[in-house]
N, C-alpha and C positions, 0 to 999 in steps of 0.2 A: 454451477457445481465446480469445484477446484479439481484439476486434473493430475488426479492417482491410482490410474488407471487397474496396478495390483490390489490397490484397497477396494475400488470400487466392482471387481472381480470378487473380490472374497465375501464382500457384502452382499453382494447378489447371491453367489452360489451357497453361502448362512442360508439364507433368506427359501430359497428352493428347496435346500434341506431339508429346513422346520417343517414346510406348508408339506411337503410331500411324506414326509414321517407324523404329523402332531395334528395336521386339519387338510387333509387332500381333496376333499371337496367345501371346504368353507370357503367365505368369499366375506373382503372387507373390502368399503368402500365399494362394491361391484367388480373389486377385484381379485382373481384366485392361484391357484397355480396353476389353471390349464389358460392361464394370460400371462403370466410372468417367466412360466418353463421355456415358453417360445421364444421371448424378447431374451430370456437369457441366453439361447441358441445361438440369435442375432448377436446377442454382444461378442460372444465366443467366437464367432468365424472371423473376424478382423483378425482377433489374437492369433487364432490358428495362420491365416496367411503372413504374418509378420514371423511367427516361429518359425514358416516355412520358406520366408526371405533370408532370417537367419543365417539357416542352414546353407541356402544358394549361395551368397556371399563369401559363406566361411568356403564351400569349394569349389568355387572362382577365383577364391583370392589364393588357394593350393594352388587353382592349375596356374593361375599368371605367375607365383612364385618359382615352379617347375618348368614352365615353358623361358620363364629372364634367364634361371638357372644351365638350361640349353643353348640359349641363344650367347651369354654370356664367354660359354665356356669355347663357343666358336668363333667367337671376334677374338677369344684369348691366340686361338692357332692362328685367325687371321694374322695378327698380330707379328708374332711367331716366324709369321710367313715372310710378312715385311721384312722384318729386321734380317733374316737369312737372305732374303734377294739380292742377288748385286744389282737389278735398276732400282733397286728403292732404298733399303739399310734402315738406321737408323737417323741419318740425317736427310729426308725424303720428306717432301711438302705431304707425302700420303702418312707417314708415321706421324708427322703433327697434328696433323687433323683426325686420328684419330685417337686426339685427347694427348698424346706426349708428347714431353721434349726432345727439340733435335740435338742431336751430339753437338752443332756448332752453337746452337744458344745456351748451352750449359753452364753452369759459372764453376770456374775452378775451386771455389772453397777458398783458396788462400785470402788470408786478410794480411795486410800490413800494418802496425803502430806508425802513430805517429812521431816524431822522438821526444817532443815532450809529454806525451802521454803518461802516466807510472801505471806499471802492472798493481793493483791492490790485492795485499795481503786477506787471506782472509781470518 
């Protein structure tokens, strides 16, 4: 059987419908709805636990968003801290390593032509 797991939810729970509104005690093939109401049960609790993975996820992935957003906001002062220190600054092996540059590796921006270069019109 091809795996559509929502189709195959709604054809089952069609299917319970019918038998438990149109023929609640007939039985085809030896089979009735006091065998198929169960197994639908069965099928249903997967889904239920996945629903309730869902949810887990969705606030797990709040609280790690809110606890980076914390942790974030105090390497910002760390940070902060560096740069005000007179043992560290901004040109401090400790302000590189954490992720920036030092005031002495910075590039000035200036660029020079060369003289036969031509500026292009645009």
């Amino acid at each position: 059987m091809k795996k559509r797991p929502k189709l195959n939810e709604d054809i089952i729970e069609r299917a319970v419908n019918a038998l438990r509104t149109l023929a609640p005690d007939a039985k085809f093939k030896g089979i009735g709805l006091g065998d198929l109401a169960p197994q639908f049960e069965r099928c249903l609790a997967p889904r239920r636990r996945l629903a309730e993975y869902d949810l887990l996820e969705a606030e797990q992935i709040a609280i790690r968003e809110h606890e980076d957003e914390i942790a974030l906001e105090m390497i910002e002062k760390i940070v902060l801290g560096v740069i005000a220190d007179d043992a560290y600054g901004k040109d401090s092996a400790l302000y590189e390593a954490l992720g920036f540059v030092r005031e002495s590796n910075r590039k000035t921006g200036l660029t020079r032509r060369k003289k036969n270069e031509v500026k292009e019109m645009p």
